[in-house]
Every structure is written in C-alpha cells, then in structure tokens.
C-alpha positions in Angstrom: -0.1 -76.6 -150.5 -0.1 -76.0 -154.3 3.8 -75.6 -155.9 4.1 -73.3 -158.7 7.4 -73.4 -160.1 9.8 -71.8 -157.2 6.2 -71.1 -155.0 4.9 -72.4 -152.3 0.9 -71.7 -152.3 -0.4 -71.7 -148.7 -1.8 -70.1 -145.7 1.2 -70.4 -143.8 3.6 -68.8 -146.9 4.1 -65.7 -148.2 0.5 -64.2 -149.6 0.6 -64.6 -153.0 -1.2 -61.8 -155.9 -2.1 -63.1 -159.1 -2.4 -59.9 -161.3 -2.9 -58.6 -164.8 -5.0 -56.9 -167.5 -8.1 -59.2 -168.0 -7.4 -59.8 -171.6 -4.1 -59.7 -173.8 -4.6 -56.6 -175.7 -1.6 -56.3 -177.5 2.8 -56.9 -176.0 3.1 -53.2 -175.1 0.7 -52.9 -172.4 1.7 -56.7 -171.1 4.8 -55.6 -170.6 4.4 -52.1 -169.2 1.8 -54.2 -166.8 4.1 -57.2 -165.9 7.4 -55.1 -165.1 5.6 -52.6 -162.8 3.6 -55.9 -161.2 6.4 -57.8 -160.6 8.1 -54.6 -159.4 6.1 -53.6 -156.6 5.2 -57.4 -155.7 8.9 -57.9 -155.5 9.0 -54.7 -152.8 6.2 -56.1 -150.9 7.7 -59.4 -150.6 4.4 -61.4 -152.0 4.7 -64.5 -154.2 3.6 -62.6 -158.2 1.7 -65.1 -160.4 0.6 -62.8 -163.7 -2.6 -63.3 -165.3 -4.0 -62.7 -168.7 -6.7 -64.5 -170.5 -5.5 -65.1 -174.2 -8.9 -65.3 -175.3 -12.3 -63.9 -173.3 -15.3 -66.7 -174.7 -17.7 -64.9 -172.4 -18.7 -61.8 -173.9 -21.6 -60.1 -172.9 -22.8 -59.2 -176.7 -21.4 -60.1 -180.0 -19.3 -56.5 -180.2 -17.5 -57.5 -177.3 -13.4 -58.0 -177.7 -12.6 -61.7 -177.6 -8.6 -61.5 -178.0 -6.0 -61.6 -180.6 -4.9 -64.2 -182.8 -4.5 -67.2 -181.2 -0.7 -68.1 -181.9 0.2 -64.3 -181.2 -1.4 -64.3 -177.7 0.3 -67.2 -176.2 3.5 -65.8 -177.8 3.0 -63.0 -176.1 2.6 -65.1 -172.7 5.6 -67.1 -173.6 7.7 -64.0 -173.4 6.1 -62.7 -170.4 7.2 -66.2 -168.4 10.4 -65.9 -170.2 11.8 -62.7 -170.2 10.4 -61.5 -166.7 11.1 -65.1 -165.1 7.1 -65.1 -163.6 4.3 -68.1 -163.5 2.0 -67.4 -165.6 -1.7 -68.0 -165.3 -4.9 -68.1 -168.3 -8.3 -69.4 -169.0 -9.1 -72.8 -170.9 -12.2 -73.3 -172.6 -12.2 -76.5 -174.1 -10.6 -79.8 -173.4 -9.2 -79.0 -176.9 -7.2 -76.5 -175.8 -5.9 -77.6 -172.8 -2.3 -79.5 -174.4 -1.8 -76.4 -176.4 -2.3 -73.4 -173.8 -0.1 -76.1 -171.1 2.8 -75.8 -173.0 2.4 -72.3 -172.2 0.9 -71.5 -169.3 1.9 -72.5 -165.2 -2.0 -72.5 -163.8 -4.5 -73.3 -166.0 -7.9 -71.3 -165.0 -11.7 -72.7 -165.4 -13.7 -70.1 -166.1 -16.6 -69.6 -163.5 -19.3 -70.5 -166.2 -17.6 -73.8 -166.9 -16.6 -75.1 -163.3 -19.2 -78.1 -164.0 -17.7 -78.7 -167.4 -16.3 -82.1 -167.0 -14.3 -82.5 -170.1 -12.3 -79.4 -169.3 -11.9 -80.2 -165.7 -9.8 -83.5 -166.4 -8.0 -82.5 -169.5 -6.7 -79.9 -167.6 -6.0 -81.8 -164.5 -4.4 -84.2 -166.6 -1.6 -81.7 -167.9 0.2 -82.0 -164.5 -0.2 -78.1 -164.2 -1.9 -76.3 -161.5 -5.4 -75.6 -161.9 -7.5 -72.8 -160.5 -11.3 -73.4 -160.7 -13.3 -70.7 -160.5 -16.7 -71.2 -158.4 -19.4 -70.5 -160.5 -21.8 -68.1 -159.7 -24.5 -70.2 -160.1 -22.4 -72.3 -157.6 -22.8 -73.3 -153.4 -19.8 -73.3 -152.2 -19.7 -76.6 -150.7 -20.6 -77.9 -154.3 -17.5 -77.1 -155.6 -16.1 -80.1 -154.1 -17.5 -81.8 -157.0 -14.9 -79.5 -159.4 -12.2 -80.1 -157.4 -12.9 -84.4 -157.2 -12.6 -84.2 -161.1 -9.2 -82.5 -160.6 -7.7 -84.3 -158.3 -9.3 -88.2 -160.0 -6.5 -87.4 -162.6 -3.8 -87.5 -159.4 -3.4 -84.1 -159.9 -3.2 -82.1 -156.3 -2.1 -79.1 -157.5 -5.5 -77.1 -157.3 -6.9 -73.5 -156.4 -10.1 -72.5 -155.8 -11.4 -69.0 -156.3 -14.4 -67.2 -155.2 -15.8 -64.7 -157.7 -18.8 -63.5 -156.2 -22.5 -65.1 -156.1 -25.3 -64.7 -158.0 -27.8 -62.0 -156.5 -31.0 -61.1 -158.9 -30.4 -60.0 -161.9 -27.3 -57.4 -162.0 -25.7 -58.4 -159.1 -23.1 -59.9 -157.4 -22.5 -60.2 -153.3 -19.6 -62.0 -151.8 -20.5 -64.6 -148.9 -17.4 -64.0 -147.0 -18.8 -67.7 -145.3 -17.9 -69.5 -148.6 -14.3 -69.0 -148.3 -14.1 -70.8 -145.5 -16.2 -73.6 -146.4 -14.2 -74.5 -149.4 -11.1 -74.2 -147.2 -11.9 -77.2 -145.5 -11.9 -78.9 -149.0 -7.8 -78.8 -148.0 -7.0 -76.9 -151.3 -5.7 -72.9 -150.8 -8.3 -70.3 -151.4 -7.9 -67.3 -153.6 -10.2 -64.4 -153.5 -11.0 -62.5 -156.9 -11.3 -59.1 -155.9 -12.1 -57.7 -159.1 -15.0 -59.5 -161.3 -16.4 -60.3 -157.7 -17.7 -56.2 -158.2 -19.2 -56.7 -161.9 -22.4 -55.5 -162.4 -22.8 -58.6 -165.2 -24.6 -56.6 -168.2 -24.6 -53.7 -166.2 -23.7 -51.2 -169.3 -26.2 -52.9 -171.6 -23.8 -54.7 -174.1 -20.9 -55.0 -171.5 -21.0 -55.3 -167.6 -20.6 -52.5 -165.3 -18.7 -52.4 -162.1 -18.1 -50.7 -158.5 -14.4 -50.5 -158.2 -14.3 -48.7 -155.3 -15.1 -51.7 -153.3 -12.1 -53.4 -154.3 -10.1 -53.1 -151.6 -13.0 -53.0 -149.1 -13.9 -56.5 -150.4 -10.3 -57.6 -150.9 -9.4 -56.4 -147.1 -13.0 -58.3 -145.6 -11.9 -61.8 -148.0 -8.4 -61.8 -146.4 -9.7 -61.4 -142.7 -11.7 -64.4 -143.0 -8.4 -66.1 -142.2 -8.9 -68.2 -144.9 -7.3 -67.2 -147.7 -3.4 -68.2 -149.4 -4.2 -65.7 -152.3 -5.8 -62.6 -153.8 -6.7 -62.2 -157.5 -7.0 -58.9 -159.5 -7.3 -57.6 -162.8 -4.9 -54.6 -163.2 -4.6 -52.8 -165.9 -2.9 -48.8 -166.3 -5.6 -47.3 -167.8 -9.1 -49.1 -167.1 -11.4 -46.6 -168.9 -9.8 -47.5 -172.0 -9.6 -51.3 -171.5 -10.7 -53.4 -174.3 -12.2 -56.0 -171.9 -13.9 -55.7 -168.1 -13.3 -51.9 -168.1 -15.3 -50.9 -165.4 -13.9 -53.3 -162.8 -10.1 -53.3 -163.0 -8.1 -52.0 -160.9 -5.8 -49.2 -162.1 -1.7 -50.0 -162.0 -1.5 -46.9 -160.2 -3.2 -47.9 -157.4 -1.8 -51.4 -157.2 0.9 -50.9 -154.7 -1.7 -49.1 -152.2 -3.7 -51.5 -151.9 -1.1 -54.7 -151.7 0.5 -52.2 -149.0 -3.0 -52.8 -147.0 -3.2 -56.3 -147.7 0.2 -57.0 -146.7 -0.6 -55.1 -143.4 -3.5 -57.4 -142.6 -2.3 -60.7 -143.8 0.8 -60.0 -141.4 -1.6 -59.0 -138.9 -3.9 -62.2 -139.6 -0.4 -64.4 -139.1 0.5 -63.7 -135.3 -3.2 -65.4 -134.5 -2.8 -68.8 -136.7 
C-alpha cells in the first residue's frame, strides 16, 4: 500500500485516477481542468491524484513546447494542491531537481526514458515522497525490479510503478497486458497509463501521433488483468489545440464516461478477489 496524504493506494481500496493536461500550459486551463477532475472523481467516488508535468525534457524536435518558466509552473502546482485540496503529481529529471520540485509536489514521477537513471531514482526516493517510476519502453517488465530496489535502498516504500506501453518497431507501442501482473508481484501497486501507452512516438514527423480511440479499450483490458490499484490519463478540454501530446489525450468531456466504465469493472473485478 502506498499513502498519499489522506489516500490509501491499493488493490483492495478505492481505484484511484491520476489525471491532467500533459504539460502546464498556463493557470487558466489547470484550473478549468482540476475543478471539473476533481468534480466528477468526487461523483464517482475514486481516490483524484492530478497530474501535470512542469517541464516536458522529452521533446520529439527542438520546436517542441517544453513548459513555462520554471518558478511560475510549480506556482501554479502549489495552488492547484492548495486551493483544490488534491495530491499532486509531476516529472523529475535530474537529481538536481528533486529538493526543489518535493517541496511541491506529493508523487514524484520518473520519466519512462530515465527509469535506469540512478542518480534520480535515489534523490527522489530520498525526499520521503511517493515515487512513480515509469517502465521504460526499452524496459522487461520483470527488470523493473531493479528501479524499484534503488527506491526503496533509501527506506523509502512509498512506490508506484506504471506501465506505459512497450517498444514495438519503429512507431509503435503495444501494451503486454502480462507485464502488469508481473510487476505486481514486485508488492508495489500498479498503475496503468492509458494515454501515452497509444503514442505513435514521432508519428507526426516533429511530434508523436496517437490513436485515442483505444483509450478506453486499453484502459478497460489493463484493469481486468486484476492487477491494477490505479489508472493514469492525460486529460485535457481541448486536445487538438494542446501545446504538448495532442494527439493522445483524452478530452475532459469525455472523462466521466469512461471513469463511469472503469468504475463498473473495477467493482465488478472486486466481488472475485
């Protein structure tokens, strides 16, 4: 079980949604994103975590958005935790970081492409705040183990693990629906990205593509695993016009449908654990 503020992270607890635009694009559409999150989250009766990356390092070419200043994005974060009383979750990228964006931030999240980065891995484990490593996908699923030992050598047991889709050629991403369940029995809770695991990486020449549409299909197959204690998405309320990951978010409009199916299922899933 990983304790986030008042939350209880687990298979056997409420399912919980992290959500949020990919990238802090400026306070009005953080907040017009946050209040209608938390909203509908609250309706459902899930466990909200919101998520937005301060700063996006991976950009597919130079022209790509990498955030606002740096000072001005966690402020905006601060106010998000403060004034909407939700955990709040963003990306590190160096160990330098780490003490700064902690002050901030209730889960810490590794990147995928720097899951094996050592440094980062223990200066963030070292903050005391919950960390969500994201598997590479470069990365077997039973190697992630590796991730989670530098974690947890700083005493810190307060770890995710996410599964962001593999690898498949060039241009492609599939989701072993096995590898959920193998880094279960690591004895951390799960989490399912439902939303960069249908990037096409690259896929619109100098940015990546995606297949939205297979969102919830992928989101619904992830949760009947039985393995999962929570579901990641980017949301944001007008995709097409998203300064970062634009053709892979999920649209606020359509958030409360599909946590309406995934609520279905994951009270379905509980009557046979």
């Amino acid at each position: 079980m990983v304790k986030i503020n008042k939350l209880k992270i687990a298979k056997d607890q409420p399912l919980t949604v992290i959500a949020g635009p990919c990238v802090i694009e400026g306070k009005k559409i953080i907040f017009q994103t946050v209040e209608r999150l938390k909203q509908i989250s609250e309706k459902y009766g899930v466990q909200f975590i919101f998520k937005s990356s301060f700063r996006k390092a991976n950009r597919t070419s130079l022209e790509g958005f990498t955030g606002l200043d740096f000072n001005e994005a966690l402020g905006i974060l601060t106010e998000v935790r403060d004034v909407y009383d939700v955990p709040v979750l963003t990306d590190v990228h160096t160990e330098l970081e780490v003490p700064v964006v902690a002050e901030v931030a209730d889960v810490l999240q590794i990147p995928a492409f720097l899951c094996r980065q050592t440094d980062l891995l223990l200066a963030a484990g070292r903050t005391g705040k919950a960390v969500n490593i994201k598997k590479g996908q470069f990365v077997a699923p039973e190697d992630m183990i590796h991730a989670v030992k530098k974690v947890s050598s700083t005493g810190n047991q307060n770890i995710l693990v996410t599964e962001r889709g593999a690898s498949f050629g060039y241009r492609n991403l599939v989701v072993d629906m096995r590898s959920l369940v193998m880094m279960e029995k690591f004895g951390y809770p799960v989490v399912y990205d439902a939303t960069h695991s249908v990037q096409v990486p690259g896929g619109l020449g100098a940015a990546s593509g995606g297949q939205p549409e297979f969102i919830l299909p992928l989101a619904r197959a992830a949760l009947a695993t039985g393995a999962l204690s929570a579901v990641f998405m980017e949301v944001h309320p007008n995709p097409s016009q998203a300064l970062s990951d634009a053709a892979s978010q999920l649209k606020l409009d359509e958030y409360e449908k599909v946590l309406e199916q995934l609520i279905s299922l994951h009270q379905l899933l509980r009557k046979f654990n």
